[in-house]
C-alpha positions, 0 to 999 in steps of 0.5 A, spaced: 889 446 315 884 447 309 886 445 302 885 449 295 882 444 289 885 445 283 878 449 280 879 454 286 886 457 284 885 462 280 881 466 285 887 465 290 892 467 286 887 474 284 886 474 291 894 475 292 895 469 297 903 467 297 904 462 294 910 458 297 913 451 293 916 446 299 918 441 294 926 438 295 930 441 290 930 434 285 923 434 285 923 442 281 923 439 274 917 441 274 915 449 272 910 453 276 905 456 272 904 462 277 909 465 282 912 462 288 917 463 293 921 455 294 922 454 302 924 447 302 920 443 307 926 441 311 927 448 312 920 450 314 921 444 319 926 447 322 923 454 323 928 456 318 923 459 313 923 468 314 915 467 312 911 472 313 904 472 316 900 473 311 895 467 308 900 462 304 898 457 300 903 451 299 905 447 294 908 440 291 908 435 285 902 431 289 900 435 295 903 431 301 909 434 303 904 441 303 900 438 308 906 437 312 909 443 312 902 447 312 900 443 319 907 446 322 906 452 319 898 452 322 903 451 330 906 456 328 900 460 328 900 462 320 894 461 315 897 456 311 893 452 306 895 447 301 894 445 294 890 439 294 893 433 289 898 437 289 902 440 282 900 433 278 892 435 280 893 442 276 897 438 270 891 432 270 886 435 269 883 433 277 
């Protein structure tokens, strides 16, 4: 699974690359400065997501639980990177 730093998120975003946000639904206080399509972790879990196979880049408030959810995405044979340190790396600065 590879991991997109914070510096390198704007040339996905122009590239095209889906953005999928997994957080839960208590933790979506924090507003997306780019659009995302929200599949909670459980349901990509379950294979319940209707994702597409195109490169998806996966995000979360601290890059945890994009980690998981792109390795099981990865078994199921997508493309499936993850926002390193998450949605607080872009808000910090890191």
């Amino acid at each position: 699974m590879r991991k997109v730093r914070p510096e390198e998120l704007p040339a996905f975003l122009e590239a095209g690359v889906k953005v999928v946000d997994v957080r839960p639904p208590e933790k979506r206080e924090t507003p997306l400065p780019f659009p995302a399509e929200w599949v909670p972790l459980e349901k990509i879990q379950k294979g319940e997501h209707g994702l597409p196979k195109v490169p998806l880049l996966l995000v979360c408030e601290r890059g945890l639980l994009s980690q998981v959810a792109a390795l099981y995405l990865e078994a199921e044979g997508y493309e499936a990177m993850s926002l390193e340190g998450g949605l607080k790396a872009l808000t910090e600065g890191r």
